[in-house]
C-alpha positions, -999 to 999 in steps of 0.1 A, spaced: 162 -386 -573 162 -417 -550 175 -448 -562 153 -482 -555 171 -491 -526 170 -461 -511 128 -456 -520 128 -486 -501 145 -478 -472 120 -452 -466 83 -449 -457 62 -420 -455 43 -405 -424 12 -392 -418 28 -357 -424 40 -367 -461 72 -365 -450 97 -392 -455 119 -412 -431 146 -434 -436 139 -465 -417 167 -480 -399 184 -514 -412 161 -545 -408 132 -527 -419 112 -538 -449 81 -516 -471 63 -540 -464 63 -543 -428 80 -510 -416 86 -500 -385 60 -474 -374 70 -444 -349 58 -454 -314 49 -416 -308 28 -415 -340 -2 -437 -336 -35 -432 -350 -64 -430 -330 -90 -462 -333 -126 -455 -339 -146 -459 -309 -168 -493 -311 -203 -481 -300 -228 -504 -283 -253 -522 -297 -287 -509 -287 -303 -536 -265 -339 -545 -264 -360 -533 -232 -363 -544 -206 -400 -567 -203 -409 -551 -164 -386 -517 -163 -404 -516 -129 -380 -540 -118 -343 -527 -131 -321 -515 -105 -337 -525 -76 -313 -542 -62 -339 -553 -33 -355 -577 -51 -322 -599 -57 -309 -601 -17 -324 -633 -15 -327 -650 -54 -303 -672 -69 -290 -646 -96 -302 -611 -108 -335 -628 -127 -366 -610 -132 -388 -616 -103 -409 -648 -123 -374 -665 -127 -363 -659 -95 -355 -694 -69 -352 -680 -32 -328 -696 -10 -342 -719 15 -334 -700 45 -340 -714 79 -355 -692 103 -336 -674 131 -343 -686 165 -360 -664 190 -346 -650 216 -355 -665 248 -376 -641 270 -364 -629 304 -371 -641 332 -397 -616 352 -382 -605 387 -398 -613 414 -417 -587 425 -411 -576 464 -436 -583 491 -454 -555 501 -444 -542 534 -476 -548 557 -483 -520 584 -489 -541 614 -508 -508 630 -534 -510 605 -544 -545 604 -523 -566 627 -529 -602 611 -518 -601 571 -536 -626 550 -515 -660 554 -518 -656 592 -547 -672 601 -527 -693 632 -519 -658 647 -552 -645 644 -567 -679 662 -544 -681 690 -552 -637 695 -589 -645 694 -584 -675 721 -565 -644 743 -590 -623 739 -627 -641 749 -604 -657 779 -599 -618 790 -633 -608 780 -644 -635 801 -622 -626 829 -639 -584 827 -673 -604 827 -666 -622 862 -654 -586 874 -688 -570 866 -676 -554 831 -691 -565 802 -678 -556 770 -678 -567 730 -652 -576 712 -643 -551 683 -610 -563 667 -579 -587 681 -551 -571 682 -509 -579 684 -497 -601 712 -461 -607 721 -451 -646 740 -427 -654 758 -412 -688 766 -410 -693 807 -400 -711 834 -430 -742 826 -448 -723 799 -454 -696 783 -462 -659 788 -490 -640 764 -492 -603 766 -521 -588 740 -541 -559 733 -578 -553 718 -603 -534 709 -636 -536 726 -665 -516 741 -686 -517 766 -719 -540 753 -754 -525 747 -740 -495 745 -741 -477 708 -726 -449 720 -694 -459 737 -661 -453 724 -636 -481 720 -611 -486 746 -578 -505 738 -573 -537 765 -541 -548 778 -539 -584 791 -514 -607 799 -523 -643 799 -504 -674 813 -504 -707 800 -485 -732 820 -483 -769 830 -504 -791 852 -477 -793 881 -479 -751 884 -517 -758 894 -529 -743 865 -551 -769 850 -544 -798 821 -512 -795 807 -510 -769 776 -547 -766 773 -559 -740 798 -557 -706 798 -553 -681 832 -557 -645 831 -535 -628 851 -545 -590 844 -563 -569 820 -566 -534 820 -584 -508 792 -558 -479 782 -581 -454 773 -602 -447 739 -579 -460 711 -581 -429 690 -564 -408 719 -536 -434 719 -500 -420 702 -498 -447 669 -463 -451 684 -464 -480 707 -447 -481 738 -435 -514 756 -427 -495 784 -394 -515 788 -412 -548 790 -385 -573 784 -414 -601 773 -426 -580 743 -417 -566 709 -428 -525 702 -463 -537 685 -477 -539 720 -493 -511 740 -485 -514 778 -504 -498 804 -486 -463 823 -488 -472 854 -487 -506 853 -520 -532 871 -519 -561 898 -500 -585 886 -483 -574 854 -449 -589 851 -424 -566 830 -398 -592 829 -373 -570 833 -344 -582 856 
């Protein structure tokens, strides 16, 4: 048998077994073992009511831009300004296109060129009229000048053939044309024209599409010169 104080000195476990509490403990509030706890019943959730537009649930889409995660009729969207756009590169410029000066010797933009070639050419047309040759003009050609001593020095080819004639070929012309001042005796200053030599070179379909200066110091490699040479040609070579 236990005696009161001793029956209250001790508390029973889950077990039934007894154990004598140590001093400072009280029936009332003992002093439970920490390694003998019991296990609290789990707390289950309420049910909650649906959702009104399941649709919607976990789509987290639909909230990027609201204010909270509302249903789509509650939502407030930011006021977002707009991104600026990019500004748009500048295009290249596109490269001139190289002009073959064999094909058509006066691109467009060159109407000065093509004037002064014409002026060449009726001043040596006119020149193979006074020798009893008369031919049409078919197409101007390059000409090379050269600054001289008083003036200047043309040397030009064209195309022409021989007029009333449907039959005949072209022939390509050399000519060289002077235009100097009044004290050189030939005529008003910087207005007339003197032909000093014009030549054909033969149909201009036989000719090589290479051009050959011949060495003529006065001219670029656009201008066909004559093999052996004509009265009065000046190569300006040294």
């Amino acid at each position: 048998m236990t005696t009161g104080c001793e029956y209250a000195l001790r508390s029973r476990d889950r077990g039934g077994r007894y154990n004598l509490r140590s001093k400072g403990s009280s029936p009332l509030f003992p002093i439970r073992n920490p390694k003998i706890q019991k296990s609290r019943p789990r707390v289950q959730n309420k049910p909650t009511a649906p959702s009104p537009n399941p649709k919607h649930d976990n789509n987290p889409s639909l909230f990027k831009n609201s204010r909270s995660a509302l249903p789509p009729f509650q939502q407030t969207p930011f006021q977002q300004t707009p991104p600026k756009p990019k500004p748009k590169p500048k295009p290249k410029p596109e490269p001139e296109p190289e002009h073959d000066y064999l094909v058509d010797p006066f691109p467009p933009g060159c109407e000065d060129m093509e004037r002064v070639a014409r002026r060449l050419v009726n001043e040596s047309l006119s020149y193979l009229r006074e020798q009893g040759h008369n031919y049409e003009l078919v197409k101007p050609d390059l000409y090379a000048a050269s600054v001289v001593a008083g003036g200047v020095r043309f040397h030009c080819n064209f195309k022409a053939k021989r007029a009333n004639d449907p039959c005949a070929p072209v022939e390509m012309f050399f000519t060289q044309v002077g235009h100097f001042r009044e004290e050189l005796g030939y005529g008003s200053p910087w207005k007339d024209l003197k032909v000093e030599c014009c030549v054909s070179l033969g149909e201009s379909d036989a000719l090589p599409r290479e051009r050959d200066r011949r060495g003529c110091a006065y001219c670029c490699g656009y201008v066909h010169h004559p093999v052996d040479g004509c009265e009065g040609i000046i190569w300006g070579r040294g």
